[in-house]
C-alpha positions in Angstrom: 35.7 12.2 0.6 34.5 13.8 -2.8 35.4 11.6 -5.5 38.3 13.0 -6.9 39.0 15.8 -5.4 40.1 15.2 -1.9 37.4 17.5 -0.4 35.5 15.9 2.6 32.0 15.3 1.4 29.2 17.4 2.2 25.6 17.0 2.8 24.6 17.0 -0.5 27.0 14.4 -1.6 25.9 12.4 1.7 22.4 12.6 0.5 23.3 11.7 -3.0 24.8 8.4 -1.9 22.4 7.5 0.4 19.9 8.0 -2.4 22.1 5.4 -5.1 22.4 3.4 -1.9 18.7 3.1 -1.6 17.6 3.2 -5.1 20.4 0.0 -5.6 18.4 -2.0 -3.1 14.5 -0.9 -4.1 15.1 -1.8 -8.3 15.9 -5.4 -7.6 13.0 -6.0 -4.9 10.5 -3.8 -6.7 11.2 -6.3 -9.9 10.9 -9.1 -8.1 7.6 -7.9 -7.0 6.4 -6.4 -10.5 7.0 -9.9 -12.0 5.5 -12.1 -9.1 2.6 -9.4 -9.5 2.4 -10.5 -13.0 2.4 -13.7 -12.6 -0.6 -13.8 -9.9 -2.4 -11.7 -12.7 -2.6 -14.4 -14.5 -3.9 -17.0 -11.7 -6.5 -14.1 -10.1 -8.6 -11.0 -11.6 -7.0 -8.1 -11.0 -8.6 -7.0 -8.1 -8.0 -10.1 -6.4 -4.0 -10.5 -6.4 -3.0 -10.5 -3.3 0.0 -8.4 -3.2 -2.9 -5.7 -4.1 -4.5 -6.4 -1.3 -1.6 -7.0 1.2 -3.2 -5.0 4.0 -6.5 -5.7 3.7 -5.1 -9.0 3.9 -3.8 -8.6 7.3 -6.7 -6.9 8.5 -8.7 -9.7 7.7 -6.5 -11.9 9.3 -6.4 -9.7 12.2 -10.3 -10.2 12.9 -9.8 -14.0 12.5 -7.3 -14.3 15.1 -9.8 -12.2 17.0 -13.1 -14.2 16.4 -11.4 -17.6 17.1 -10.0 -16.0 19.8 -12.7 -15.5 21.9 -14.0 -19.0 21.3 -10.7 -20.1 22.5 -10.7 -18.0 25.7 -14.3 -19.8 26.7 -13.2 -23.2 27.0 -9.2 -21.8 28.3 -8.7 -22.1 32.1 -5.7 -19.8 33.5 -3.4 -21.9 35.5 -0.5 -23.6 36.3 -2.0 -27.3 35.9 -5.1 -26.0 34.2 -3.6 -24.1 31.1 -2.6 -26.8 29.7 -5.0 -29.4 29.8 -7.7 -27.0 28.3 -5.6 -26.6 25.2 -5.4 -30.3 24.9 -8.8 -30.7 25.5 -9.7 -28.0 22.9 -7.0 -30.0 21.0 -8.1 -33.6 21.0 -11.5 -33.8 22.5 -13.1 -30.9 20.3 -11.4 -30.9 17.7 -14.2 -30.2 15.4 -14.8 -27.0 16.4 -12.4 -26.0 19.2 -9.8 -27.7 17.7 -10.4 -25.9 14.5 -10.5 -22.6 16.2 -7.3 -22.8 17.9 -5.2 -23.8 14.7 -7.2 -20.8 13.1 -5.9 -18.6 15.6 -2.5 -20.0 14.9 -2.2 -20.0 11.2 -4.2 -16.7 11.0 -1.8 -15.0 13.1 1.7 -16.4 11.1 -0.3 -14.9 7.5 -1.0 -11.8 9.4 3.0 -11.2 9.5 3.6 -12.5 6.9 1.2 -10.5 5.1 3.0 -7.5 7.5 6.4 -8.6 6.3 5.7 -8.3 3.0 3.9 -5.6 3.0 6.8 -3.8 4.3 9.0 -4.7 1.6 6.2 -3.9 -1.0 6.1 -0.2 0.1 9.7 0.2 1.0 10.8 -0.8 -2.9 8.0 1.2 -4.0 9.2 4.1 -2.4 6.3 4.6 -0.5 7.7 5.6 3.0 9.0 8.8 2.9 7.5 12.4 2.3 4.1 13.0 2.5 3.8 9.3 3.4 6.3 9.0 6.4 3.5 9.1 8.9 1.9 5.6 7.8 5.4 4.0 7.8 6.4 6.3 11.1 3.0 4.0 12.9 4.4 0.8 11.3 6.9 0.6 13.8 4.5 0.2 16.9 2.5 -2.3 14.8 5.2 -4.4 14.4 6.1 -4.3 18.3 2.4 -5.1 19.7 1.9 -8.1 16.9 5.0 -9.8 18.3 3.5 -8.9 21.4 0.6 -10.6 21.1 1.7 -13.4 19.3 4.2 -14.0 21.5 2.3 -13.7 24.9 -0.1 -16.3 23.7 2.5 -18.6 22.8 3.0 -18.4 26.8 -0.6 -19.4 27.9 -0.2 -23.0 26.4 2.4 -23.8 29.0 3.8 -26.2 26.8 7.4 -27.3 26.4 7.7 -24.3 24.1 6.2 -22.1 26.3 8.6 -22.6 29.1 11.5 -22.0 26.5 9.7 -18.8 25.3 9.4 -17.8 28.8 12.9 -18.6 30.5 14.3 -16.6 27.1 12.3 -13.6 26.8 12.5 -12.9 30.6 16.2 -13.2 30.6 16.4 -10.8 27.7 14.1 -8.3 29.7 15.8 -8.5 33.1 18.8 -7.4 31.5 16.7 -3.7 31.2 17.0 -2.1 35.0 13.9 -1.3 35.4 12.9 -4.4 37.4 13.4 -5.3 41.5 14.0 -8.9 41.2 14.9 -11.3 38.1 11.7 -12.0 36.4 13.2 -15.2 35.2 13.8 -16.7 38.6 10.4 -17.6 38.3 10.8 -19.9 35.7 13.8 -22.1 37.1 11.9 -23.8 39.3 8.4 -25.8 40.3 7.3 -23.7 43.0 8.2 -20.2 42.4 5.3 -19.6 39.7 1.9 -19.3 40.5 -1.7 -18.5 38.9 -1.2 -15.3 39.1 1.9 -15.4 36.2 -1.3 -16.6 34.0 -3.6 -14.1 34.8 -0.8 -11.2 33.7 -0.6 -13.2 30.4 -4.2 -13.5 29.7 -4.7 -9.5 30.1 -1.4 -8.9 27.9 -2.7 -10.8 25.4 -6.1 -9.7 25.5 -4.8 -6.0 25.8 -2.1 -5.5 23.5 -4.7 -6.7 20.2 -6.8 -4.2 21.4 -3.9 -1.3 21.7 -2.8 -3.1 18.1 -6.3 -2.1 16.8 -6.2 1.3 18.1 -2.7 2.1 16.3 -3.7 0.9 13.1 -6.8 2.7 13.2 -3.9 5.9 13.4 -1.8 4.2 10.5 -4.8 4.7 8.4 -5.7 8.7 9.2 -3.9 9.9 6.6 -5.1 7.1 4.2 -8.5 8.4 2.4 -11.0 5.5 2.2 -8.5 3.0 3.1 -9.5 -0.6 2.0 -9.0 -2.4 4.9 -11.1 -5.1 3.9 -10.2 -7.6 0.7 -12.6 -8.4 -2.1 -14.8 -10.7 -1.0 -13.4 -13.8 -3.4 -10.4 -13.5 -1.9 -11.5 -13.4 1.3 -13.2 -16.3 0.9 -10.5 -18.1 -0.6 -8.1 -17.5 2.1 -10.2 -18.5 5.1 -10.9 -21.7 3.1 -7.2 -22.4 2.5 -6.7 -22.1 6.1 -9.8 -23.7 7.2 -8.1 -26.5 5.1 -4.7 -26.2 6.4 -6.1 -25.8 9.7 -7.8 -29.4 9.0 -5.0 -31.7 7.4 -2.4 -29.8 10.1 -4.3 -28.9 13.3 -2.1 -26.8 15.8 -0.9 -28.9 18.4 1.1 -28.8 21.8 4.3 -30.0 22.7 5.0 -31.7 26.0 3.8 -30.2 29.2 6.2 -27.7 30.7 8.3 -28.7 33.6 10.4 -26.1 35.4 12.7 -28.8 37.1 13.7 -29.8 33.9 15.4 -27.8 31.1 14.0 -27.5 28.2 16.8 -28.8 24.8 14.5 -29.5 22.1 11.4 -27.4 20.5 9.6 -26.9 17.5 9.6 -23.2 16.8 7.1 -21.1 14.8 9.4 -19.4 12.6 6.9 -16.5 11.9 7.1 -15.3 15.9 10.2 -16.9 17.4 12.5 -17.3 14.2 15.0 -15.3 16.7 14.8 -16.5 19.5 17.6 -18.7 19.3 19.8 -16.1 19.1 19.2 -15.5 22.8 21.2 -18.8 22.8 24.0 -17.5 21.2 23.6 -13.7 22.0 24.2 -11.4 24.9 21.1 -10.1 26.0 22.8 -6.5 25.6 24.1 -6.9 22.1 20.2 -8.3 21.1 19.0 -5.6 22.9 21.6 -3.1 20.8 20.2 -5.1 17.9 17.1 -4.3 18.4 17.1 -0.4 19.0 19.4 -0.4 16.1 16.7 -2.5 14.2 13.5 -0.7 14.9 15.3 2.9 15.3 16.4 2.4 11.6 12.9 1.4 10.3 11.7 4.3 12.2 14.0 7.3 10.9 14.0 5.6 6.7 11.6 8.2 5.9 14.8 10.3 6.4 17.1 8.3 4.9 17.0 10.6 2.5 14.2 12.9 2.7 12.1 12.5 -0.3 12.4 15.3 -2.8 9.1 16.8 -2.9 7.3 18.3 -5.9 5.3 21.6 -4.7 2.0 20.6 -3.4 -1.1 21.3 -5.7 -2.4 24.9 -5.1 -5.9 25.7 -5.3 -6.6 28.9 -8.0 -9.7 30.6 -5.7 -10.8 32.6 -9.0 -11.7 29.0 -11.0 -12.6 27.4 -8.0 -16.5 26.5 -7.1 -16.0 24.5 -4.0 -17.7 21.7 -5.5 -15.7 19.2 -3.3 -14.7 16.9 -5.8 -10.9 17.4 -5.1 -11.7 16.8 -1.8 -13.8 13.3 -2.6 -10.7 12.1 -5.0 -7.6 12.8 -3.0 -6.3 9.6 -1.8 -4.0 11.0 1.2 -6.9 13.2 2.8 -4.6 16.1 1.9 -7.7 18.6 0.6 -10.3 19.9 3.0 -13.1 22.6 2.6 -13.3 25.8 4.8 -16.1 28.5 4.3 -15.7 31.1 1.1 -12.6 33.9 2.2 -12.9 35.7 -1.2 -16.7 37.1 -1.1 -17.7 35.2 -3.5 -21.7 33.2 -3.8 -20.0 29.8 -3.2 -20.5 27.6 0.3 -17.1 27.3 0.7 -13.2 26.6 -1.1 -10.5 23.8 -1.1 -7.6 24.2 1.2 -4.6 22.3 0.2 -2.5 20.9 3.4 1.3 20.8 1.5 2.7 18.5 4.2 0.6 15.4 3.2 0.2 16.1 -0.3 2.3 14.2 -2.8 1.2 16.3 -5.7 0.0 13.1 -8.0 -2.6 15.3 -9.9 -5.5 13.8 -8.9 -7.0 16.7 -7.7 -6.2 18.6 -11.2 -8.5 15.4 -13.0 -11.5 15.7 -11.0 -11.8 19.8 -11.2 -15.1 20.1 -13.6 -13.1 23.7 -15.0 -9.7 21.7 -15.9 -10.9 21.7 -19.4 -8.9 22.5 -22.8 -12.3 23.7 -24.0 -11.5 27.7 -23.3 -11.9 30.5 -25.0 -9.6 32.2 -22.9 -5.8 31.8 -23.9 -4.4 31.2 -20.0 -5.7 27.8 -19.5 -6.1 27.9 -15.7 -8.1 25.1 -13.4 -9.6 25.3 -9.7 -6.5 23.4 -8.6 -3.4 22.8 -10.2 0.4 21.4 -10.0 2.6 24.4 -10.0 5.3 22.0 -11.7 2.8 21.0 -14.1 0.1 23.2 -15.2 -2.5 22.0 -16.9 -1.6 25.1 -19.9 1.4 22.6 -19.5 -0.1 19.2 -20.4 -2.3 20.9 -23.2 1.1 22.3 -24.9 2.4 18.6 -24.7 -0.5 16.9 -26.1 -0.4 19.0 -28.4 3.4 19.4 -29.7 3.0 15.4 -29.1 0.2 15.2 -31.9 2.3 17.2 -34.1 5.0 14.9 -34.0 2.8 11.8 -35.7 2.7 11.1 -39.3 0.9 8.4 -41.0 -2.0 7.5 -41.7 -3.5 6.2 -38.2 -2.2 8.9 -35.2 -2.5 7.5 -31.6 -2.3 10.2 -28.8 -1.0 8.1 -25.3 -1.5 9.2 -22.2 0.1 7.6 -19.3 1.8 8.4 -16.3 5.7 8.2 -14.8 5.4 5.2 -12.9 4.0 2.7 -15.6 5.2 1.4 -18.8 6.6 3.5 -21.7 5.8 2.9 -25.4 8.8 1.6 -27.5 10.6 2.6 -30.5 8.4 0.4 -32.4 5.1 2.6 -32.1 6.8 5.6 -32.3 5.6 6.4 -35.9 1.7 5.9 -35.3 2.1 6.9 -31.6 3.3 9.5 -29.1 3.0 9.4 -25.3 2.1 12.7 -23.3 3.0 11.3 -19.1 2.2 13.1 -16.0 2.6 12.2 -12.2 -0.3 10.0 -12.2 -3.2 8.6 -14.7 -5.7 10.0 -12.5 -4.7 14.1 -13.1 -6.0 13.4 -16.8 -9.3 15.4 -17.1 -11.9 13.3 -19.5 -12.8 16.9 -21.6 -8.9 16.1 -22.8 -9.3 13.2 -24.4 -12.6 14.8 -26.2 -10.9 17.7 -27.2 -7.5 15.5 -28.7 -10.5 13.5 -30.6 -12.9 16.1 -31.8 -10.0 19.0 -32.4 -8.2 15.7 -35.0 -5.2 15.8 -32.7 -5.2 12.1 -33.4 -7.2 9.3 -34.5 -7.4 7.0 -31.2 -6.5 7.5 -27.6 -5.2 5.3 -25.1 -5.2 6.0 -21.8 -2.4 3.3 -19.7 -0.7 3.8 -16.3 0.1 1.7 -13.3 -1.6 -2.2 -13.4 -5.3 -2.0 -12.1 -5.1 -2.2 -8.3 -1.6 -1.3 -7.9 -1.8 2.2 -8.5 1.4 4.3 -7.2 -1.4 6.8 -5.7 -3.2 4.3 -4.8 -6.8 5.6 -6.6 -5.5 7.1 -10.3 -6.5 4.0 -12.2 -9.5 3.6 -10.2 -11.1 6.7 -10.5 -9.9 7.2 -14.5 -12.2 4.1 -15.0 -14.9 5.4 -13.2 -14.7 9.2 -14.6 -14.5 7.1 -18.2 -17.6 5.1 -17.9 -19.6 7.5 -16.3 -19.8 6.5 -13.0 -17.7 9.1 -11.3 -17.3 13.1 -12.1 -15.9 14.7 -14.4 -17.4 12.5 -16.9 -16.5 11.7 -20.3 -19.0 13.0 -22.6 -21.3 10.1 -24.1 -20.7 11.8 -27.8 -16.8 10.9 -27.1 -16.5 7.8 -29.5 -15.5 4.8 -27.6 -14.2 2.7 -30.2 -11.4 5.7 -30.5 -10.4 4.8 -27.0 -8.1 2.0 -25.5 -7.3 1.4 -22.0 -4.7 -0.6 -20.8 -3.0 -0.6 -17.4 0.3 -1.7 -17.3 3.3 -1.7 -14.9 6.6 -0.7 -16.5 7.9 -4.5 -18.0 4.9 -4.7 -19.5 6.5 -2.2 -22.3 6.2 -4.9 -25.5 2.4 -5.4 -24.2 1.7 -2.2 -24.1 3.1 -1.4 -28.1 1.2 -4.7 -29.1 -1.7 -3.5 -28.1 -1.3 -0.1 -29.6 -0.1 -1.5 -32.6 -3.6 -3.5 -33.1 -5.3 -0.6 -31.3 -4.3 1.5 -34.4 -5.5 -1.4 -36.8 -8.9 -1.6 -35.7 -9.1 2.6 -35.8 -7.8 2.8 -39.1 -10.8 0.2 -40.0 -13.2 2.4 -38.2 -15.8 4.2 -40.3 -14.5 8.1 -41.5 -17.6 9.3 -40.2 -16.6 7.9 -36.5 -13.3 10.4 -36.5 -16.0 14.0 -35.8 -14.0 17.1 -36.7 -10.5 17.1 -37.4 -9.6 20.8 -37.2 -6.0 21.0 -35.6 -6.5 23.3 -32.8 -3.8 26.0 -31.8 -2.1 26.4 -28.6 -5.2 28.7 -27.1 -7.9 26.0 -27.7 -11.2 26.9 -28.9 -14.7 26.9 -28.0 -16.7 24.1 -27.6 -19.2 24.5 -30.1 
């Protein structure tokens, strides 16, 4: 009903509450995580925190569980009486390299979901599931299956004590599906109804589903431009030797032999693959089964829970555009392609923007060599633009923000929605000018706010480095700043005039700190360091 009024409520209203619904569940996670982040900031460079790097991560665990695999599988013999006794001689006998191997394979596979896991959560609080990205979380849902799959099935092959639990339970729960002749799970209630052939079916499952696991994140990542699916190299190496360690003091061992005329009461569970598996216990298999449609249908339909409210995709102005293909090198969701020239004109070919997988962050507009405040022309237009923020648009702000300082040391901030906000302690030697993301700021801006004497400093912030909301603004701002990456910044730019500092949005008292000493060391700066400090109007001027 609508609040009030009686009425029944309609789909906006729905959509409304389901929005409060979900933004009352993401702020407390996504806090969590933006102070844990801070927190691991501390203990590792930037680029090696590993909530950065939380799929790359599980990649890497991924090809881990696969390497030690395959040593595992040489010295594994499928069979009844056989299975076992190869894992214990793997186990006991060579321990220092098989041994070592299998609890690799075990403890790498538990970090992969719990890298999975949290990864989840990560994106989910961060809002990173629906619109332009529903795809990437739509393929999650099939990841999730085929890693439970996998870990699962091998938990089978060891044909332990635990394994004839896993079996007898998961079979039960499957026969209770019509699809099969006979009860799968009669074959576990007694000594001679298995045979060999049970462990051959369990050997291909678990060699196949990995490799259909591979093949669908390989999709999860189409959409993804230069994914980083493999962590920095420190951190790498730190996480193999924390498990080569753990893998050393703990080795991965089996339980008692199976025994199908016995039944199985007590077993040590790995609570990363079977933490529900005593439900079955306690649980119809129907209502687990409910459960779990319920369960992975919801995951699967969030990205419509509400729809995301999308911003109008970036739109690519043919007349200013050269098809130089930087758009297309910087987009970070493989959104921009090139197609030959349709307007006649002596260029190769022109952007194309694809408005169902662009999530109009800017980017593009920062990396277009003609967004630049330096025109003589009084319609400020670039080769690619936000139609809800034009780049005339940002110049307007910097500019009406430069008019607001007084004082004798002005500092022009440029930041972006998702990271931290200057406080009202700065507010009388700074003013902040935000946009979508860090990365739709071209360099000639910052130039033209320092050579035009819009202000005395600059200081470029947005989202912590390597936990960019679009993924590559921070990175690319760096790069276009020090040269490394086009548009440049122009070397004459001063430096010294210049602060950067990333920062998610609790770091709000860091960030004023650091302008407030920022505009202590300009305001020492020679006078000859400050170049021209003509205030420009609204049309800009040449660049003389």
């Amino acid at each position: 009903m609508c609040g009030g009024c009686g009425a029944p409520a309609g789909p906006r209203e729905i959509k409304q509450s389901l929005v409060e619904i979900m933004m009352l569940i993401q702020k407390p996670i996504r806090a969590v995580f933006v102070r844990v982040e801070g927190l691991l900031d501390y203990v590792f460079p930037h680029a090696w925190n590993p909530l950065y790097n939380l799929g790359a991560l599980g990649f890497f665990m991924y090809w881990i569980v696969a390497v030690s695999g395959i040593y595992v599988y040489i010295f594994f013999d499928t069979g009844i009486t056989e299975a076992y006794g190869s894992i214990e001689y793997m186990t006991n006998d060579q321990w220092y390299l098989a041994g070592i191997m299998r609890s690799l394979h075990r403890y790498a596979s538990d970090a992969m979901v719990l890298f999975m896991l949290i990864h989840i959560v990560r994106e989910f609080s961060l809002d990173r599931y629906r619109g332009a990205r529903w795809f990437t979380w739509f393929t999650g849902v099939p990841i999730f299956i085929f890693v439970f799959l996998s870990g699962i099935t091998g938990y089978w092959l060891v044909w332990d004590r635990l394994a004839q639990y896993v079996a007898l339970k998961s079979t039960e729960w499957l026969d209770w599906v019509p699809i099969f002749g006979t009860s799968i799970a009669a074959n576990f209630v007694a000594p001679d109804s298995l045979d060999d052939r049970f462990f051959t079916l369990m050997i291909f499952i678990h060699i196949v589903a990995p490799l259909i696991l591979l093949l669908i994140l390989w999709i999860h990542l189409q959409r993804v431009r230069k994914p980083i699916i493999n962590p920095p190299r420190g951190l790498a190496i730190g996480m193999f030797v924390s498990l080569l360690v753990l893998s050393l003091v703990w080795p991965a061992t089996s339980q008692a032999p199976a025994d199908l005329s016995t039944v199985v009461s007590v077993v040590n569970l790995d609570w990363f693959y079977l933490g529900l598996y005593p439900l079955l216990d306690y649980w119809s298999a129907g209502s687990l089964w409910a459960a779990a449609v319920v369960v992975f249908g919801t995951f699967a339909i969030m990205p419509l829970m509400p729809p995301l409210k999308r911003s109008p995709a970036a739109e690519v102005i043919l007349e200013h555009c050269n098809g130089c293909t930087r758009c297309v090198d910087d987009c970070p969701y493989s959104a921009i392609i090139m197609r030959p020239r349709s307007d006649g004109r002596a260029f190769i070919g022109e952007a194309v923007v694809d408005p169902g997988l662009c999530v109009s962050c800017g980017i593009c507009v920062g990396s277009c060599p003609s967004a630049s405040p330096f025109r003589k022309r009084s319609d400020l237009v670039s080769g690619i633009e936000l139609p809800d923020y034009m780049l005339s648009e940002l110049r307007a702000k910097t500019c009406k923000a430069s008019d607001s300082l007084s004082g004798g040391t002005r500092i022009l901030v440029f930041g972006c929605d998702p990271g931290a906000r200057i406080g009202g302690k700065v507010a009388s030697l700074a003013a902040m000018v935000r946009m979508p993301c860090i990365g739709m700021l071209p360099p000639a801006f910052i130039d033209w706010a320092l050579s035009r004497g819009l202000a005395d400093g600059i200081v470029i912030t947005g989202c912590r480095e390597g936990n960019c909301q679009h993924r590559r603004g921070v990175d690319w701002t760096n790069a276009r700043l020090d040269r490394k990456r086009d548009p440049q910044l122009r070397r004459r730019v001063p430096r010294t005039r210049i602060l950067r500092f990333w920062a998610s949005p609790v770091d709000g008292k860091a960030l004023d700190k650091a302008i407030t000493r920022f505009a202590e060391s300009v305001s020492q700066l020679p006078e000859q360091e400050k170049g021209r400090t003509r205030k420009p109007d609204l049309v800009g001027a040449s660049d003389e």
